[in-house]
C-alpha positions as CSV (number, residue, x, y, z in Angstrom):
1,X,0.0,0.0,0.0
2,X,1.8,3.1,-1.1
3,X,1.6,6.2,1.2
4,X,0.6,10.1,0.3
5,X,2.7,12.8,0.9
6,X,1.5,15.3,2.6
7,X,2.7,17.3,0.3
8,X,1.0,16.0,-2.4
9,X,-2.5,16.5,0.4
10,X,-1.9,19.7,1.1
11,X,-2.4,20.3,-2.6
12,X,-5.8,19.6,-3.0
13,X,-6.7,19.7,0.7
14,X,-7.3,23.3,1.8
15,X,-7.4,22.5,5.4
16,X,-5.2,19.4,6.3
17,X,-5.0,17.6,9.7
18,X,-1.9,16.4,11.3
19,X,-1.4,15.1,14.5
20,X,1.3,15.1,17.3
21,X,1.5,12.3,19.3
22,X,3.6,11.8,22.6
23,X,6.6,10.2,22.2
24,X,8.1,7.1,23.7
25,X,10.6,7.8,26.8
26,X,12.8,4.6,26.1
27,X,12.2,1.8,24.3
28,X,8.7,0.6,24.9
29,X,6.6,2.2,22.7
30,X,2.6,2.2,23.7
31,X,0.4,4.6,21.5
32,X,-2.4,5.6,23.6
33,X,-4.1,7.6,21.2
34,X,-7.3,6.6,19.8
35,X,-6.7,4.5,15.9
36,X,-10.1,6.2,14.6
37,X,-8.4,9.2,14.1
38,X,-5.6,7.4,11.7
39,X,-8.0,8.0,8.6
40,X,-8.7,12.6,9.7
41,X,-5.3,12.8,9.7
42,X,-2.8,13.8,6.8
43,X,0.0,12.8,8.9
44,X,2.4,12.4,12.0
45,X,4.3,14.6,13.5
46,X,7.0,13.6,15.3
47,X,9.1,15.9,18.0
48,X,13.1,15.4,18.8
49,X,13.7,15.5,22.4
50,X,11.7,19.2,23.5
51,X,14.0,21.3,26.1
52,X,16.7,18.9,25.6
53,X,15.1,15.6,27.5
54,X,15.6,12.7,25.6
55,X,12.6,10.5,24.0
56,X,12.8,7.5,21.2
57,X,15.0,8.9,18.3
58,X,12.4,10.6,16.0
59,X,13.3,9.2,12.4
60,X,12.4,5.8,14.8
61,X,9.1,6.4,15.8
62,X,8.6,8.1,12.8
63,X,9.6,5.2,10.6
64,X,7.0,3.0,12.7
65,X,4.2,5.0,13.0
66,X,4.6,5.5,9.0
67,X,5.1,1.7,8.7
68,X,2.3,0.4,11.1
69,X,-0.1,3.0,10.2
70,X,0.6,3.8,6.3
71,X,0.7,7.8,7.0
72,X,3.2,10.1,6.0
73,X,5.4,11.6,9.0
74,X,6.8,15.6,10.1
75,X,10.1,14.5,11.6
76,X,11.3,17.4,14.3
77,X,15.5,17.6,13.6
78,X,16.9,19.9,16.8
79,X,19.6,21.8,14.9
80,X,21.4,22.7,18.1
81,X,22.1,19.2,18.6
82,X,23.8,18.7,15.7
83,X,27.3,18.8,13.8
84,X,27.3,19.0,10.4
85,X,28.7,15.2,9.4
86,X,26.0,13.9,11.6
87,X,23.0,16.0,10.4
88,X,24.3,14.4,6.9
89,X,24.2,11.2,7.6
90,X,21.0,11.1,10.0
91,X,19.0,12.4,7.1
92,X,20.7,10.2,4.9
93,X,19.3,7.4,7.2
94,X,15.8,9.0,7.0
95,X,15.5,9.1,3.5
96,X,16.3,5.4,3.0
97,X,13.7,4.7,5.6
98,X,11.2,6.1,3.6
99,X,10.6,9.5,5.6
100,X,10.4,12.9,3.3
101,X,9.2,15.7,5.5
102,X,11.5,17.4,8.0
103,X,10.8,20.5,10.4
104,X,14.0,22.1,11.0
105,X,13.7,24.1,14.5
106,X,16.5,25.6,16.7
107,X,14.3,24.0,20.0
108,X,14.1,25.2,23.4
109,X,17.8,26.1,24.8
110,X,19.7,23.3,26.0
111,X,23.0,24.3,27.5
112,X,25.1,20.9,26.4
113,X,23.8,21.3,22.9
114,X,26.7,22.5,20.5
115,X,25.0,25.2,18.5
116,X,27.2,24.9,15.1
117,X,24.4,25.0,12.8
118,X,21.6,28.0,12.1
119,X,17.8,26.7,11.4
120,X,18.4,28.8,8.2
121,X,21.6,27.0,7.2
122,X,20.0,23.6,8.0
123,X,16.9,24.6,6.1
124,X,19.4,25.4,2.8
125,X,21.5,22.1,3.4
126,X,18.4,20.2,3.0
127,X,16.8,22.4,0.4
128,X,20.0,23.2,-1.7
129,X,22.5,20.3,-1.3
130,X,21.2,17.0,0.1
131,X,18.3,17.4,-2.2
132,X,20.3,17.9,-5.1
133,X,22.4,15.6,-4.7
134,X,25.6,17.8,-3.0
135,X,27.7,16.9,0.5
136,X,26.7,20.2,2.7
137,X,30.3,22.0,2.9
138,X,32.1,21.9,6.8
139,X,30.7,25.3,8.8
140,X,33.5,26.6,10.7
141,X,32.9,28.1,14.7
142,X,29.4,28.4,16.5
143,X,26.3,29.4,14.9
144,X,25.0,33.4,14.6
145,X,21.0,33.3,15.4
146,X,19.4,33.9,11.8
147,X,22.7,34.1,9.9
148,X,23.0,31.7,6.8
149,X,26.8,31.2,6.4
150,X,25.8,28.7,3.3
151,X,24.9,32.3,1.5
152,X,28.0,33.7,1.6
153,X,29.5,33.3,-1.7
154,X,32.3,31.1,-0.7
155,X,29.9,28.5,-0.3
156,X,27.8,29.4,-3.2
157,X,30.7,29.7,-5.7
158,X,32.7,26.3,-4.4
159,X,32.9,23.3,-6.4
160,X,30.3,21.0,-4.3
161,X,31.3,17.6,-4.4
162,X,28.7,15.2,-5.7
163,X,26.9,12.2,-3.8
164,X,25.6,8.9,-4.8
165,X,22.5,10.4,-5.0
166,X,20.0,12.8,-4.1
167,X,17.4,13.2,-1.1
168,X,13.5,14.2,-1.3
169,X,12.5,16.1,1.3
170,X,9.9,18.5,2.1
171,X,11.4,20.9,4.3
172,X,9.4,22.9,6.7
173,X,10.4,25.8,10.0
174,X,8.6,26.7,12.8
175,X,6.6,29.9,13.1
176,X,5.6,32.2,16.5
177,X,3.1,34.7,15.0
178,X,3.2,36.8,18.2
179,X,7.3,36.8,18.2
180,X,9.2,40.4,17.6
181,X,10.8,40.4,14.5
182,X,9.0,37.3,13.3
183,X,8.1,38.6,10.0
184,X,12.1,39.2,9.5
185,X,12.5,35.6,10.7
186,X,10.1,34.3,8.5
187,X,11.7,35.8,5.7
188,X,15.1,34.5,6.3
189,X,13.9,30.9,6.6
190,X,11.9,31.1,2.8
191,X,15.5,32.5,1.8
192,X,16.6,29.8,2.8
193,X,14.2,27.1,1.3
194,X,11.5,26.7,3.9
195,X,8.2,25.3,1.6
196,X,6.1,25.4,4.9
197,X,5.9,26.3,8.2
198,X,4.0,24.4,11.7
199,X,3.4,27.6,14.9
200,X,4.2,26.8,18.3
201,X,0.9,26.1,20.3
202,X,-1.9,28.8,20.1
203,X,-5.1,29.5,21.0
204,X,-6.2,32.8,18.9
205,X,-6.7,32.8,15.3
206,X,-6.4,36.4,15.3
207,X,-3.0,36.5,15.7
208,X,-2.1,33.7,13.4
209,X,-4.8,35.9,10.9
210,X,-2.8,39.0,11.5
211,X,0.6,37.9,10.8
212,X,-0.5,36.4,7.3
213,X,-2.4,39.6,6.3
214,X,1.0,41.2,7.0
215,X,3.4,38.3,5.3
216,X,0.5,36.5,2.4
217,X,2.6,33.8,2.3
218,X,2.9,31.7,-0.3
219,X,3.5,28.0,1.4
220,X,1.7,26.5,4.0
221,X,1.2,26.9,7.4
222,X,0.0,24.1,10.3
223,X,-0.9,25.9,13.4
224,X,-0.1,23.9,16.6
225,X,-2.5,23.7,19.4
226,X,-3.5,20.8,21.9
227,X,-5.4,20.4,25.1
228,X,-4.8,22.0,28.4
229,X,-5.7,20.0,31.1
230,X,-4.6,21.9,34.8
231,X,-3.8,25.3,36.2
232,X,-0.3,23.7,36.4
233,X,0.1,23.6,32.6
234,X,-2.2,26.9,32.0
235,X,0.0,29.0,34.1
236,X,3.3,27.8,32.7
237,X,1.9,27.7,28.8
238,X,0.7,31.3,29.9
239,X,3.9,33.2,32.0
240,X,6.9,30.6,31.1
241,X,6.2,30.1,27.3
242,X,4.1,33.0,26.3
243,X,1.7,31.1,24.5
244,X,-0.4,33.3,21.9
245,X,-4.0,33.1,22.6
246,X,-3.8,32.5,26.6
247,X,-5.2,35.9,27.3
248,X,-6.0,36.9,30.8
249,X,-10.3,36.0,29.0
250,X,-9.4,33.2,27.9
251,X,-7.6,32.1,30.9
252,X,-10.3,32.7,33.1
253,X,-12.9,30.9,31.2
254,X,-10.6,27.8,31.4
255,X,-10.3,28.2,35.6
256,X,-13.8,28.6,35.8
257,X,-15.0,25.5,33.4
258,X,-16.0,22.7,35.4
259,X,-14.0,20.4,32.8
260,X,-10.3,22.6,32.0
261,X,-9.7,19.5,28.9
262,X,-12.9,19.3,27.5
263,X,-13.4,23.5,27.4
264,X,-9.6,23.6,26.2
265,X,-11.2,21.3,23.3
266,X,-13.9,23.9,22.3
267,X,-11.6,26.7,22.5
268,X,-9.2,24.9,20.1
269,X,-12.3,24.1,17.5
270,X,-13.6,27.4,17.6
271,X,-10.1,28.8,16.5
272,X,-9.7,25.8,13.3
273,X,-13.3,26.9,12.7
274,X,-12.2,30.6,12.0
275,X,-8.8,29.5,10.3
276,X,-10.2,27.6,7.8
277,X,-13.0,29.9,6.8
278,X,-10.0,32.9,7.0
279,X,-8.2,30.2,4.3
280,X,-11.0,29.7,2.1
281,X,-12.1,33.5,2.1
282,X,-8.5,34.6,1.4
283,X,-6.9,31.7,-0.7
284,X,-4.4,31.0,1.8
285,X,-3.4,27.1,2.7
286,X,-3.7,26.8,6.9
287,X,-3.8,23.4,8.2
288,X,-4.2,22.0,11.5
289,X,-0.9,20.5,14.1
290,X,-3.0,18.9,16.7
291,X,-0.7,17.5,19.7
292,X,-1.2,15.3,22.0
293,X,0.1,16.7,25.3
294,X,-0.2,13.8,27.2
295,X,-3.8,13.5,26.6
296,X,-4.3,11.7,23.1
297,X,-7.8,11.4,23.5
298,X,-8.9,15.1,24.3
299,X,-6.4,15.8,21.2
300,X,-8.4,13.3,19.3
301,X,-11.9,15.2,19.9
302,X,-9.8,18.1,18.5
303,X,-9.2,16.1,15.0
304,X,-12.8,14.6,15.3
305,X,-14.2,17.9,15.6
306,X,-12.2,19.8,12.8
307,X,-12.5,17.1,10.5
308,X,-16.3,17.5,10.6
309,X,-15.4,21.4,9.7
C-alpha cells in the first residue's frame, strides 16, 4: 500500500489535519491515542527530544508509525544538537527509511547542545545540497542566530562535491506569530528554502490571521495547538512560554469551566473553525498540528471535531 505525501495533500486539501502524538521515553513504545483518528489525519508529527530531555529517536518512531499505520510523517530535527557530518548522515538514514518531511527548528535552549548549525543554514542544506544531490560543505565556529553562512558566496561559488545520490525532502520551519521580528525571521527561513511552516501552540486565530495579512505567504502553514488539562500547565503555557491566545479571558474561562480538557477542546475548535473559513475566504493554505500533550484522547476530539469542519 503506497503512502501520500502530505505534500502532495496539502495540494488539494485546503485545510489538512496532522497530528502530534507523545513520544516514547525509552524503548517501549505504547500509542495511547485513539486509531479512529488514523484515517482525519494527513500525517504524523513527530518531536526530537523538546528542552533537551531525551525521548525515542524521532526518524524511529517516525519510521514506525509510517510503517504500522501507512501515513506520512513531520520529523522534528533539533539543529542545536547537531554537527554538520552527523545531520548528513542522520538524514541520509531518514531518506532510506522512507521518511520525506522534516521541520527544522532551533528547539528550546539546551546548554550541552553545541549550536554549530543555524535553522536557516540547516533549512538550505536540505533544500540546496542534500536534495540535489551535494555533500553540505564543513561550517566553521558556532552558529550566529538567523545568519545563513551557506549564503555567503564562498559556499555558493565552491565546487560541491557530488553524492551517490540525491534526497527528497519537504522541508518545513517553525513559526511564532506573536514573536518580535518574526516577520524578518520568517523571511530568512523562505531565503533559505523553507516550503512550509508548523506555529508553536496557540489559541487565537487572530493572531495567526494578522501575521499572514502582514506576510501572504505563499507556502503553507499548520498551526499547533492541543489540550490543556490543569492550572499547572495553563499557568506555565501562559507566563513561562508565552503562548499566543492564553489571554488573561481566555484564561479565566478555562479556571472557571467545570471540565479545563474538555473547554480547552472547544476553545481549540472554535479557533480551526475561524482559520479555515479565513483560508477559504483569502486563498491561503492553513492546516491543523494537533498535539497530543499527554492527553491523546482530548487531542483526538480536536481532530474529530475539525474534521467534521
Amino acid at each position: 500500500m503506497s503512502i501520500e505525501l502530505l505534500r502532495d495533500i496539502i495540494k488539494k486539501n485546503k485545510f489538512p489535519i496532522t497530528f502530534e502524538p507523545d513520544s516514547p521515553k525509552g524503548i517501549s513504545i505504547e500509542e495511547k491515542f485513539p486509531k479512529k483518528i488514523i484515517r482525519k489525519i494527513s500525517a504524523f508529527g513527530v518531536y526530537n527530544n523538546p528542552r533537551g530531555r531525551p525521548k525515542l529517536d524521532p526518524f524511529v518512531y517516525g519510521w514506525m508509525l509510517k510503517e504500522k499505520y501507512k501515513k506520512d510523517v513531520i520529523v522534528n530535527v533539533r539543529i542545536q544538537d547537531y554537527s554538520i557530518p552527523l545531520f548528513q548522515s542522520i538524514l541520509w538514514g531518514g531518506h532510506l527509511l522512507g521518511l520525506r518531511n522534516l521541520l527544522i527548528i532551533t528547539g528550546d535552549y539546551y546548554p550541552g547542545s553545541p549550536f554549530l548549525i543555524d535553522v536557516t543554514e540547516g533549512l538550505t542544506a536540505v533544500k540546496d545540497y542534500l536534495n540535489n544531490g551535494y555533500i553540505i560543505p564543513e561550517l566553521n565556529g558556532k552558529a550566529r542566530r538567523y545568519y545563513n553562512r551557506l549564503k555567503e558566496k564562498k559556499y555558493i561559488k565552491r565546487e560541491n562535491k557530488v553524492i551517490d545520490g540525491k534526497t527528497d525532502y519537504f522541508v518545513g520551519a517553525a513559526l511564532i506569530p506573536t514573536r518580535k521580528k518574526e516577520i524578518e525571521i520568517y523571511k530568512k527561513k523562505i531565503d533559505a528554502g523553507a516550503q512550509f511552516f508548523i506555529t508553536q501552540l496557540t489559541y487565537d486565530s487572530k493572531t495567526v490571521t494578522d501575521f499572514i495579512e502582514k506576510v501572504d505567504p505563499s507556502v503553507p502553514i499548520l498551526v499547533g495547538s492541543g489540550p490543556i488539562t490543569s492550572l499547572k500547565r495553563l499557568e506555565f503555557f501562559k507566563k513561562q512560554l508565552g503562548i499566543p491566545g492564553l489571554s488573561d479571558g481566555i484564561a479565566r474561562i478555562l479556571r472557571e469551566a467545570k471540565d479545563m480538557g474538555e473547554k480547552s477542546v472547544e476553545i481549540c475548535v472554535e479557533m480551526y473553525q475561524n482559520l479555515r473559513d479565513f483560508a477559504k475566504s483569502n486563498g491561503y493554505t492553513i492546516g491543523a498540528h494537533v498535539m497530543s500533550i499527554k492527553y491523546p484522547s482530548l487531542a483526538a476530539k480536536i481532530i474529530e471535531e475539525i474534521a467534521k469542519l
